[in-house]
N, C-alpha and C positions, 0 to 999 in steps of 0.2 A: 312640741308636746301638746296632746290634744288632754284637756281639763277639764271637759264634760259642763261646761259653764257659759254662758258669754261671752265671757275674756279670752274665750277662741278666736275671737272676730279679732283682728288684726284694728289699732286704734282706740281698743276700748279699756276700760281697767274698771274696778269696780270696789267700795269703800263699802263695811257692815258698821256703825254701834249700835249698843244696845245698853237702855237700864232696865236691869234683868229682874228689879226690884220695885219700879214704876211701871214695868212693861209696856215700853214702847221703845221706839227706836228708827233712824234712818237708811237710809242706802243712796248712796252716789256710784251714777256710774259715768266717769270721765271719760271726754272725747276730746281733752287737752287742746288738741289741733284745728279741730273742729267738724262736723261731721252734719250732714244736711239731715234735715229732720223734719218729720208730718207728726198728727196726733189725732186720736180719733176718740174725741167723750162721749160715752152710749149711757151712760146711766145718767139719772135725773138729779143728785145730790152731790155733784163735782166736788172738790174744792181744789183750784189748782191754781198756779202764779203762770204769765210768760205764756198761755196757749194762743193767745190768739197771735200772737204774733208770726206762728208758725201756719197761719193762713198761705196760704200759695200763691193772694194777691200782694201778700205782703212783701216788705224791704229784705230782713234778716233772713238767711238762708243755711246758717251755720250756729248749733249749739255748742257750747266747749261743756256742756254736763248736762245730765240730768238726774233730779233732784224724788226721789219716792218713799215720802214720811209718813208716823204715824203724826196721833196729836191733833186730829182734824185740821180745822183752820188754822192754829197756832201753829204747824208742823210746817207750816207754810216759809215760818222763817230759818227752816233749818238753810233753804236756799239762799240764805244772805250769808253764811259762813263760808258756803263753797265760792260764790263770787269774792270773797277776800280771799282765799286760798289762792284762786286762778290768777288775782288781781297780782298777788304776790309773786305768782309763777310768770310772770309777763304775760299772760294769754286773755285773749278776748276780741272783741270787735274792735276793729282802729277807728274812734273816732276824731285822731288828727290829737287832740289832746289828751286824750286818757285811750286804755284798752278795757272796754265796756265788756266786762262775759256774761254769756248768755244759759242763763241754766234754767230749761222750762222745770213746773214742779207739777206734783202731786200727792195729796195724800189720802189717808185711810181713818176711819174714826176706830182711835182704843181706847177710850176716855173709859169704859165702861167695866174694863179689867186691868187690873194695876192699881194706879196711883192717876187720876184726874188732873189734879196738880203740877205735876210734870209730865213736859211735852218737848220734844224735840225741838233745839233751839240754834241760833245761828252758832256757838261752840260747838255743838254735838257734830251739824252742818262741816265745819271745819273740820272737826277733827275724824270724820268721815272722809273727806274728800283727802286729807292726807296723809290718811293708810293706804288709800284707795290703789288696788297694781292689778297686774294678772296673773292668774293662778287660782290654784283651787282657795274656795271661803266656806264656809260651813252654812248649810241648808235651816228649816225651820224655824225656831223662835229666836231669827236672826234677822237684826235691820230693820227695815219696815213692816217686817213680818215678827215681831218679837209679838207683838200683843193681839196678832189678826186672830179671829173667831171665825164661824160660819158655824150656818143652818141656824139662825137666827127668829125663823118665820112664827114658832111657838112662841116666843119670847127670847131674851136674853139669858137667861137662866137655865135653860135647855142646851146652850150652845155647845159645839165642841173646837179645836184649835185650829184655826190655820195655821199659815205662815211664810216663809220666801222658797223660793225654788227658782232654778237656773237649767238649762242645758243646751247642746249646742248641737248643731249636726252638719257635718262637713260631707262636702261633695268630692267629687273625683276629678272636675275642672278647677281646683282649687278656692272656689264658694263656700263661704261657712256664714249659715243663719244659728246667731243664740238670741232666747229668751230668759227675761227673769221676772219674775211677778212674782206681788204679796198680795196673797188670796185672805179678804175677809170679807164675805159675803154674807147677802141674807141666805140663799139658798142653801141644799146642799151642794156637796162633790160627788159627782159619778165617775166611774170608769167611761170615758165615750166608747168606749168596746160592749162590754156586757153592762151597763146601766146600772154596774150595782153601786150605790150607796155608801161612797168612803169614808163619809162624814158630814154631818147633818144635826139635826135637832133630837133630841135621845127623851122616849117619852119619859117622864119621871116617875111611871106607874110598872111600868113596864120592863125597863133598861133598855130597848128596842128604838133601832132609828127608825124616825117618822120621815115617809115619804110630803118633804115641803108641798108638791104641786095636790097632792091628796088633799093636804090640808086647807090649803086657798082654796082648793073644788069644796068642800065640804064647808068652810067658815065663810067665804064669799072674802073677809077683812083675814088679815093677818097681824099679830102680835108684835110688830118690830120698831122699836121706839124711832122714832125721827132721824133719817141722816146721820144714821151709826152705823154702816157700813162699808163697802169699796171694793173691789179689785182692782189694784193699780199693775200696770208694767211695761216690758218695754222689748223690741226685739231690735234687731241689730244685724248688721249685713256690711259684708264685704264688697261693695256695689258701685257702680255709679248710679245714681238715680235725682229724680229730681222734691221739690216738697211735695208738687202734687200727686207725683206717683209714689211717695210712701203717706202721703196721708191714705191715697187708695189702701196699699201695705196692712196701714193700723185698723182700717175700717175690715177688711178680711181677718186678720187677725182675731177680731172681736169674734168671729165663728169660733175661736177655740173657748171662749167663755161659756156661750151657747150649750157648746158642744159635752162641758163638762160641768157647767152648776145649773140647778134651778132652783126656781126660776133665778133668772139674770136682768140684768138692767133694769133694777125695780125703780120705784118712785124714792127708794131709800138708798139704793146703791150710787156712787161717783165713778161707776167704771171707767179708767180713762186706761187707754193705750198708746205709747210714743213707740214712732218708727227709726230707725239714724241710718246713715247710709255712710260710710268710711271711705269709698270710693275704692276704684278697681273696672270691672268687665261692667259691658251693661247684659240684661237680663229680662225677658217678660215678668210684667208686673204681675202675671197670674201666677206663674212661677213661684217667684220672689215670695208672694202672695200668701198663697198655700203653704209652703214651706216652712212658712213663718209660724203660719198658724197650725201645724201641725208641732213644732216645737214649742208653740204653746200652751198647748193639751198637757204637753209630757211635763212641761215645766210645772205649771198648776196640781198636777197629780206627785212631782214628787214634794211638792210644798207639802202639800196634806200628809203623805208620806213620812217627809222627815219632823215634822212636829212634838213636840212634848207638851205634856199634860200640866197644866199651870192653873192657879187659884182654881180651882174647881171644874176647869173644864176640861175634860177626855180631849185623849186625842187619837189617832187612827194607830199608834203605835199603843198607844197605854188598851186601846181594846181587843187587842187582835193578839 
């Protein structure tokens, strides 16, 4: 059964919470067994647990999870609930004494809507990771997209909703590439077809979205407080591949950011993207590549898409 999600990819499963009250929340997506993985950081305001590990010079060559919080730095520990999960599931690295698992992370800054206070925590971690299956899961202010914003560049206060998105696309040789990303960006969201304007910064005089790149041409600085932003995610393939060719993977992928916010990769954004590879046929990596990043376009747009409108910010369903 094909489920328009990720969890089409053979190996992978995927876990939402959310406090729908603090707004924020994580998303695990399980590779139990383990599944070879690259990752590629483009924005200048990371915050992420376990990357560097996944260097191509390095030992490890197999994640059993990965981890994509809100809660900024703090959301960082929701990754220590899922390594007890896995711990408990016997899975991880054999280090001869114990089974070490490996779950890279990353998050997103929500601090700024919700609740400050509450952030995504090694429970939350946990009890993500053990819902976590395959099958359909619900879109928008879902996971680590509970509390995402974009079009940030006037300020914070102008903003309108991100949130999580998933989809998958299956081939006719039995190849299936899914993505899933939680979009909160400084930019806006475009259509990468007609450029129009999904969701963005809404002037306050006006009710009218402000073209972000307009505004940086015109103010030279932009309004967006310190490392409160991100697009995190992740895609997934039924492949064999190796780290360095899906780090290549994540770094092409990062064109479907490009392609559909601006601006992208600011001095405030942590854009990171993880690649995983589940094993199967091998495949050119431009292939692979593109493909990937083509389902992450779709994914990104129906983030924005399935979104609801929360403390005060619009969202592309509450305008349209």
């Amino acid at each position: 059964m094909n489920y328009g999600n990720i969890t089409d990819v053979p190996g992978i499963k995927v876990g939402n919470i959310e406090n729908l009250e603090a707004l924020t929340g994580c998303t695990i997506i399980l590779t139990e067994d383990g599944a070879t993985c690259g990752v590629d950081v483009r924005g200048s305001a990371p915050g992420t647990r376990e990357t560097e590990l996944l260097d191509p010079i390095n030992l490890i060559d197999q994640v059993h999870a990965i981890c994509l919080s809100g809660g900024s730095a703090y959301g960082l520990d929701s990754a220590s609930g899922v390594m007890q999960y896995l711990e408990e599931q016997g899975k991880g690295y054999d280090v001869g004494v114990a089974k070490v698992p490996i779950v890279p992370a990353a998050v997103l800054f929500d601090l700024a809507i919700g609740s400050p206070l509450i952030r995504p925590d090694k429970k939350m971690g946990y009890q993500a990771a053990n819902q976590a299956k395959k099958g359909p899961f619900s879109f928008g202010n879902v996971g680590a997209g509970c509390g995402a914003t974009v079009g940030k560049i006037t300020g914070p206060e102008n903003c309108m909703k991100g949130g999580l998105g998933s989809v998958s696309i299956e081939f006719d040789n039995g190849l299936v590439i899914g993505a899933l990303v939680a979009v909160n960006a400084v930019g806006d969201v475009r259509d990468p077809l007609t450029r129009e304007i999904l969701a963005g910064p809404i002037d306050p005089e006006t009710g009218k979205l402000v073209d972000s790149l307009v505004f940086l041409q015109e103010s030279v600085t932009s309004n967006v407080l310190p490392c409160t932003n991100t697009t995190i995610g992740i895609v997934a393939v039924n492949a064999k591949m190796t780290k360095a060719q899906l780090k290549k993977v994540a770094q092409i992928t990062q064109n479907a950011l490009a392609r559909t916010i601006f601006p992208v990769h600011t001095m405030n954004d942590g854009d990171t993207i993880f690649a995983v590879a589940t094993g199967g046929d091998e495949f050119p990596v431009d292939f692979i590549g593109n493909m990937a990043a083509k389902a992450m376009e779709e994914a990104i747009i129906v983030a924005i898409k399935a979104a609801d409108e929360v403390a005060g910010a619009p969202s592309y369903k509450s305008r349209n």
